[in-house]
Each structure stands twice: as C-alpha cells, then as structure tokens.
N, C-alpha and C positions, 0 to 999 in steps of 0.2 A: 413490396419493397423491390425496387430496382439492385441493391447494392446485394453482389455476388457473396461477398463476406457475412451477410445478416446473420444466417445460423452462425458462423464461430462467434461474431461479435457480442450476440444473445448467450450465449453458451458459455462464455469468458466473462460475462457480465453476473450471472447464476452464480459461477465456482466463487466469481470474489464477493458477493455477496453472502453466500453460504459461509464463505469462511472466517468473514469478518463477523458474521452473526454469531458463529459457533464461538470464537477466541472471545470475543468480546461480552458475547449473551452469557456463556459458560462465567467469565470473571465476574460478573456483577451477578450471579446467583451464587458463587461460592464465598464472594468476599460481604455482599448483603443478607443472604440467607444460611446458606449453612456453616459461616464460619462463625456469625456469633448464637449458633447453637451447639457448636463442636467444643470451642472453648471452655465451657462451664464442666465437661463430663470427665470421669475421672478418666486418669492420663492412659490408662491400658486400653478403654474402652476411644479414648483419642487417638492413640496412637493405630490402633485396628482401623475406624473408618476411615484415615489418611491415608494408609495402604493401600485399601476398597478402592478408594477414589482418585489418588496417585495411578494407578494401574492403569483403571480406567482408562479415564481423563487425557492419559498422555499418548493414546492412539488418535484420539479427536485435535489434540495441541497441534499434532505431527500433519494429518489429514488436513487440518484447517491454514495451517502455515503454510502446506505444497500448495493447496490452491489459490492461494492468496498471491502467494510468491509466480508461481507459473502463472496465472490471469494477469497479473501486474506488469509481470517482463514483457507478458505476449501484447498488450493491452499498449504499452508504451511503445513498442516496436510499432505497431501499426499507427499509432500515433503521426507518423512522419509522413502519412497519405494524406494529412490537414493542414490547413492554415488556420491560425485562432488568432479571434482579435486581440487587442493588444488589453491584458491583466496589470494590474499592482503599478500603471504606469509606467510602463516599458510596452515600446513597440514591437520588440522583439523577446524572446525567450520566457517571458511573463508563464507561461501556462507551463514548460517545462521548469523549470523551474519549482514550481510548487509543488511537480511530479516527482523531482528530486527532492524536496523536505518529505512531501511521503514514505518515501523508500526507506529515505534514514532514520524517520521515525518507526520504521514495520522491523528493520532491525533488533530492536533492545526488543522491541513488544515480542517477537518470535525468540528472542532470548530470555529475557524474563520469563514468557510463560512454559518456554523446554524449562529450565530453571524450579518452576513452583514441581513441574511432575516428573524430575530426574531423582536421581538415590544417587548423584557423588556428593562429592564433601561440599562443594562452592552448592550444591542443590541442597543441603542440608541446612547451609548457614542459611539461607536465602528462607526456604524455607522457615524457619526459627523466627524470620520477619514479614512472615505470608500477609500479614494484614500491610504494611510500607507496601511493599512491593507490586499486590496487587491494585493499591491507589495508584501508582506510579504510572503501572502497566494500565487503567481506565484511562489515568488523562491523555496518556501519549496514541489512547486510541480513540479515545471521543476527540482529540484534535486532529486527528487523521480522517474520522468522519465526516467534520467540519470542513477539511480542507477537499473533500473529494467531492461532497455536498456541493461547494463551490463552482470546482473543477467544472462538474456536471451540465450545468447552466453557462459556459463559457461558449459565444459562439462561434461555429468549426462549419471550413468549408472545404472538400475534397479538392485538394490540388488540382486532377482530372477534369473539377465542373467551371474551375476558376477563367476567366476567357485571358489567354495569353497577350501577354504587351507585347507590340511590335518592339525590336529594340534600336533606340535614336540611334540615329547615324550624324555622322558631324561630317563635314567636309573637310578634307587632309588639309594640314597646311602644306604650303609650299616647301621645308624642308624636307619633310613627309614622303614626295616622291621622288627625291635624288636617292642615286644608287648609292649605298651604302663603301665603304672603301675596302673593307675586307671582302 
C-alpha cells in the first residue's frame, strides 16, 4: 500500500465494524434468543436475569457506540481526501448524502439501545416494550448496513491522484481593460 493513512484507515475500519457487530449481533440474540425464553419464567426469577444482563450489556452498548461514533466522525472527515462518482443521480453530494441518512439513523439506534440497558424511568417504560423496540432498533440497523454495504462499492478517487484541469482562460473584453473610475 502506497497510501500513508492505511493503518488508521484499516484500524477505523475494525472499530466500526466491531461495533456495529457488537450493538447489532448483541440485539438479535437478546430479542431472537433470550427474550423469548425469559418471558415464560416467573417474574422474580425475570426480573434477576434482566439485571444480570442490563448491567452487563450496558458497558458493551456504551463501548460499541464510542467506536461506532469515533470511526464514523473520523471515517467521514477524511472522506473529503476523495472524489466519488456520481450516486442516487446526483452529480454532486450523492455519496455524502447517504453519509448523512447514516448518522441520523446511528442516533435513535445508540439511543434506544442506552435506552434498553439504562435504570431511569423513560428506560423503564421503554423497557416494559423491549420486544417494539428492539424490532425498531434491528431495522434502523440492518438499513444502515444496507446503506454502508452500498457506500462500500461507490467509486473514490484520492483528490492527490486526480490530474488537475488547466483552468480556461477567456480573452478580456474590451471594457475589461478601461481603468476603472474610482
């Protein structure tokens, strides 16, 4: 690899991939597997392993959000060292763009899931709807997988390698080179 950036690029590639596996992989094994076997048990012995797993769970929520959030900031910041061809029929802004429905989607997902492993009251109601909510919180991340899935395959060419346009010049007209009166 030529490109001085590859470790951070590779490294910022890892954390959001980690984290989106952690927030996402973690929802679909609590809301697939252990929620419809928690459900059935009696409520004391319910309420103890949501604790268990509330406690948990919510250093992973916390971990998997920072790097999601820090790889994504860093991830689009450097973004602006490309050119990409033109998405969704637009020649221009097409790729950020769909950078920006990302973002606002990874919002509620990192709020709903603080949300499922928090102890205040808006975490308790929310809670009380663990099954809505973590449907809610898959779709809005399997469509962010979709949409990054996409992103991936978009083709990007380093500003640096692009060969620079001379820029046209015109020929002045003739009012052009009278001195000005002020």
């Amino acid at each position: 690899m030529d490109d001085p950036t590859f470790p951070l690029l590779l490294l910022l590639r890892y954390a959001h991939i980690l984290g989106a596996i952690t927030l996402m992989g973690g929802t679909i094994f609590m809301r697939f597997a252990l929620r419809p076997v928690v459900v059935s048990l009696p409520p004391e012995t319910k309420l103890a392993i949501h604790e268990q797993v509330r406690s948990r769970w919510s250093k992973f929520v916390m971990l998997a959000s920072a790097l999601l959030l820090i790889s994504g900031l860093t991830n689009l910041a450097l973004a602006g060292r490309y050119t990409f061809e033109p998405i969704l029929g637009m020649e221009k802004g097409g790729y950020h763009m769909l950078v920006g429905v990302k973002f606002l989607l990874a919002l509620p997902i990192f709020f709903i899931a603080a949300l499922m492993t928090g102890r205040s009251s808006l975490a308790k109601r929310v809670q009380a709807s663990a099954e809505l909510w973590m449907n809610v919180n898959l779709a809005l991340a399997l469509t962010m997988v979709l949409i990054g899935g996409y992103l991936k395959f978009v083709k990007r060419e380093t500003k640096a390698d692009r060969p620079t346009q001379a820029a046209a010049v015109r020929p002045l007209d003739e009012n052009a080179t009278k001195k000005l009166p002020f």
